[in-house]
DOVEX-821206 format. One line per 10 residues: number of its first residue (from 0); their letters; for each residue x negated, y negated, z of N, C-alpha, C. Coordinates in nm, 2 decimals. Last residue first. Layout:
# residues N
NUM) a) X Y Z X Y Z X Y Z; ...
***
This chain:
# residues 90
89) xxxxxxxxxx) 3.55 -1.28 -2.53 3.69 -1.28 -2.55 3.67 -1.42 -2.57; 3.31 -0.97 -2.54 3.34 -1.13 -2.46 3.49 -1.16 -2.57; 3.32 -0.70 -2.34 3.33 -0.76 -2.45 3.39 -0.90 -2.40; 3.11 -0.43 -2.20 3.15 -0.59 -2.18 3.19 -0.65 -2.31; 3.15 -0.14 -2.09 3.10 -0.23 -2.24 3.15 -0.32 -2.15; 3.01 0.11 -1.91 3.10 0.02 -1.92 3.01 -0.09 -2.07; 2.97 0.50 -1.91 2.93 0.40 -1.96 3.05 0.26 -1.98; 3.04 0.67 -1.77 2.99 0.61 -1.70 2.96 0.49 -1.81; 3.40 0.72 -1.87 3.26 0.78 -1.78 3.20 0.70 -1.69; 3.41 0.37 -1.97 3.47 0.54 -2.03 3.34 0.61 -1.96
79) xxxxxxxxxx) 3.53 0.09 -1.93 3.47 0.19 -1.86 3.53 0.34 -1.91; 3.53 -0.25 -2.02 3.59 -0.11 -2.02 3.54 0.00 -1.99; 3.63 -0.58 -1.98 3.52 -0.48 -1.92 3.62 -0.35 -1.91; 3.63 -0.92 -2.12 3.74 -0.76 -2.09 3.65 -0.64 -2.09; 3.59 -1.24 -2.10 3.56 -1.08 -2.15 3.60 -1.01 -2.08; 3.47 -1.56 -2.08 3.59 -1.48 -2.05 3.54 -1.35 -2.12; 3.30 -1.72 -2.21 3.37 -1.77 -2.06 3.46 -1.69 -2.00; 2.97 -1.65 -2.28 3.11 -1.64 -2.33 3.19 -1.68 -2.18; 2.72 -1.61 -2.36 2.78 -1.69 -2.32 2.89 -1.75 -2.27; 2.63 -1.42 -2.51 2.66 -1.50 -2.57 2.73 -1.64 -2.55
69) xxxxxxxxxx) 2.50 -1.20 -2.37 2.61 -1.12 -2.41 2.66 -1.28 -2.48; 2.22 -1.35 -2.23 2.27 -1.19 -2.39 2.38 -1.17 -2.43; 2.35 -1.49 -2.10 2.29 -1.54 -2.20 2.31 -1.46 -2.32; 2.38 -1.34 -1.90 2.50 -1.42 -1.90 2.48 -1.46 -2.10; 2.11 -1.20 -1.86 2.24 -1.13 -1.90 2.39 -1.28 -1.93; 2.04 -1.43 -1.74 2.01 -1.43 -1.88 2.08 -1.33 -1.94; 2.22 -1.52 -1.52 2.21 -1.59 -1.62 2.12 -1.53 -1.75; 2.41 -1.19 -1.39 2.26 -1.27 -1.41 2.29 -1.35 -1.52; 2.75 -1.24 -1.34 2.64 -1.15 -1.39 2.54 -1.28 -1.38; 3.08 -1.14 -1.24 2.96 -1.21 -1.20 2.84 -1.13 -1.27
59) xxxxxxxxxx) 3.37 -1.20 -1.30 3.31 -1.11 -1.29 3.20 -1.19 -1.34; 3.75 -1.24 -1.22 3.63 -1.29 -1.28 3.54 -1.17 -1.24; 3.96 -1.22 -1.07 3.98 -1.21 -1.16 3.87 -1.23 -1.25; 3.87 -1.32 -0.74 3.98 -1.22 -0.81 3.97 -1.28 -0.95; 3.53 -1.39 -0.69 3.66 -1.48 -0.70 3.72 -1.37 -0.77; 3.37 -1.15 -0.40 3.39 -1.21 -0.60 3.50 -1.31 -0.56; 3.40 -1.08 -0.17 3.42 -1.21 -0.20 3.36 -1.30 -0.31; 3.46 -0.82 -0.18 3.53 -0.91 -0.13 3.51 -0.98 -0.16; 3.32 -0.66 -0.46 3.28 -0.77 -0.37 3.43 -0.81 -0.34; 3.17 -0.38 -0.63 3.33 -0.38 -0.62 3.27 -0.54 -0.49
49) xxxxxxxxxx) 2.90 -0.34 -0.87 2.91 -0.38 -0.71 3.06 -0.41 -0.67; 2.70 -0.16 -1.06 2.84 -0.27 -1.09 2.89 -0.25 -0.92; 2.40 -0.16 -1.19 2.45 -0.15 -1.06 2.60 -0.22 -1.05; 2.31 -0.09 -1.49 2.32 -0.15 -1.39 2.38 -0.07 -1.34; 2.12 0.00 -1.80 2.16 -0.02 -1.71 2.19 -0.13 -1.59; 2.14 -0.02 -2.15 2.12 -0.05 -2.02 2.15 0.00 -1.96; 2.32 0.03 -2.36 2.23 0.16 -2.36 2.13 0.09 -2.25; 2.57 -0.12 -2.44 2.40 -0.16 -2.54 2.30 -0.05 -2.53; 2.71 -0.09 -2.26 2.74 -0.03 -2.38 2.61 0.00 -2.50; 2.51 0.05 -1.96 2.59 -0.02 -2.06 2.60 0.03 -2.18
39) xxxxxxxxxx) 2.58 0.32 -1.75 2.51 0.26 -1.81 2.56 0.12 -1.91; 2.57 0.26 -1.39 2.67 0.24 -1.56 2.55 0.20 -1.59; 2.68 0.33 -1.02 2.55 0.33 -1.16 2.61 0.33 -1.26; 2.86 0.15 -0.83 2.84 0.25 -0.89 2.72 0.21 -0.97; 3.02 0.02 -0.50 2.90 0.03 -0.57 2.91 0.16 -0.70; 3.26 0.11 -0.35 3.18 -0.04 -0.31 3.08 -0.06 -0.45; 3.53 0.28 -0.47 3.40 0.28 -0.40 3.34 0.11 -0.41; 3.72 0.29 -0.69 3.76 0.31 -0.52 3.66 0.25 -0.43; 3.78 0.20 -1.04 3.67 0.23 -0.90 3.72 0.20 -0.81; 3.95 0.18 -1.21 3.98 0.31 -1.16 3.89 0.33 -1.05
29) xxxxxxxxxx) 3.99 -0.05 -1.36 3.89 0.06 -1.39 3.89 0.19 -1.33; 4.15 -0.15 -1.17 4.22 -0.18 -1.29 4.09 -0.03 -1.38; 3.96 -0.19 -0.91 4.07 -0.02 -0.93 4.13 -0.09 -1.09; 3.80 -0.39 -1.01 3.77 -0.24 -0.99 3.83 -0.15 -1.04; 4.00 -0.64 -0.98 3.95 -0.53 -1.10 3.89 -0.44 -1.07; 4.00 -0.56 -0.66 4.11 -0.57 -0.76 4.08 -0.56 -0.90; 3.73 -0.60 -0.58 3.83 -0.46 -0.57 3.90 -0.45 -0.68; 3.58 -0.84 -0.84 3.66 -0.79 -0.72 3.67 -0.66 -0.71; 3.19 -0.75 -0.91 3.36 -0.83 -0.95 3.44 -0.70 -0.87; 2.87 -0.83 -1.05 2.94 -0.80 -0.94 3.14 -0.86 -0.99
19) xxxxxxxxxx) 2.57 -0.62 -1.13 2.72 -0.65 -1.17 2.79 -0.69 -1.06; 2.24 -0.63 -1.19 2.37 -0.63 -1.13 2.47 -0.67 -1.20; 1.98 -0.64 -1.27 2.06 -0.51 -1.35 2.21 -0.52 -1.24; 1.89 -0.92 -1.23 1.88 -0.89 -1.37 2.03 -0.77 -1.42; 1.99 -1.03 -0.94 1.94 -0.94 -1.03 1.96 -0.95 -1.15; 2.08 -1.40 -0.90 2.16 -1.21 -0.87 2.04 -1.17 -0.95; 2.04 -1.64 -0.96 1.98 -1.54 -0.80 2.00 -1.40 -0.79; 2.31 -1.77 -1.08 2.18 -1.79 -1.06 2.16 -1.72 -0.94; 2.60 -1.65 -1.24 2.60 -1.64 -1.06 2.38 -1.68 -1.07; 2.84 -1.71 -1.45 2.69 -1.72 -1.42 2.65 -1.76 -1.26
9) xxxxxxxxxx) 3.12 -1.53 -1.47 3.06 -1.61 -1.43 2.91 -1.60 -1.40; 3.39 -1.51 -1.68 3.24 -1.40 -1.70 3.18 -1.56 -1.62; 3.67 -1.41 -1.60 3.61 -1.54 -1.58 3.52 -1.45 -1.59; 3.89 -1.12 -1.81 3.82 -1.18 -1.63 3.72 -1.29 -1.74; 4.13 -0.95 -1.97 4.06 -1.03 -1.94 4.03 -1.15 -1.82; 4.19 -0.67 -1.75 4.26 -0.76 -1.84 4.17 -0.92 -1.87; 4.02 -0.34 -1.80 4.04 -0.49 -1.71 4.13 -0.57 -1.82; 4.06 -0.04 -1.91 3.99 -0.16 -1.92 4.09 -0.29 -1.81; 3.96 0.33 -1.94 4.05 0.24 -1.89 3.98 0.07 -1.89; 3.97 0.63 -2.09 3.91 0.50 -2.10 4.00 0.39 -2.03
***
């Protein structure tokens, strides 16, 4: 199980519902190499979690109503065991 150090949870309006997006550099803190993966969520969703050059380093990008479900929150620490990632807000 590996996790991020807490990241900026930012409301990106326009992205998908089942996207994720956030830097390389948290990526590899998760251990992703690749541009793109499938996760399920912790809740038992899905998404698409997207590795972006041009996320802002240390934050991480989601849909406003996902922004909404998870409570709003300005900050959370994303953990990945397999395939399944949690998002906890901080």
């Amino acid at each position: 199980m590996r996790s991020t150090t807490p990241l900026r949870l930012l409301c990106a309006p326009g992205m998908p519902d089942y996207r994720i997006n956030m830097h390389p550099n948290e990526g590899a803190d998760l251990g992703l190499m690749m541009t793109s993966y499938s996760v399920t969520l912790g809740d038992g969703g899905y998404a698409e979690l997207h590795l972006r050059n041009d996320c802002p380093k240390e934050s991480v990008e989601v849909n406003p109503r996902f922004w909404e479900r998870l409570g709003k929150p300005s900050k959370a620490v994303l953990t990945l065991e397999g395939e399944v990632l949690r998002i906890e807000k901080r």
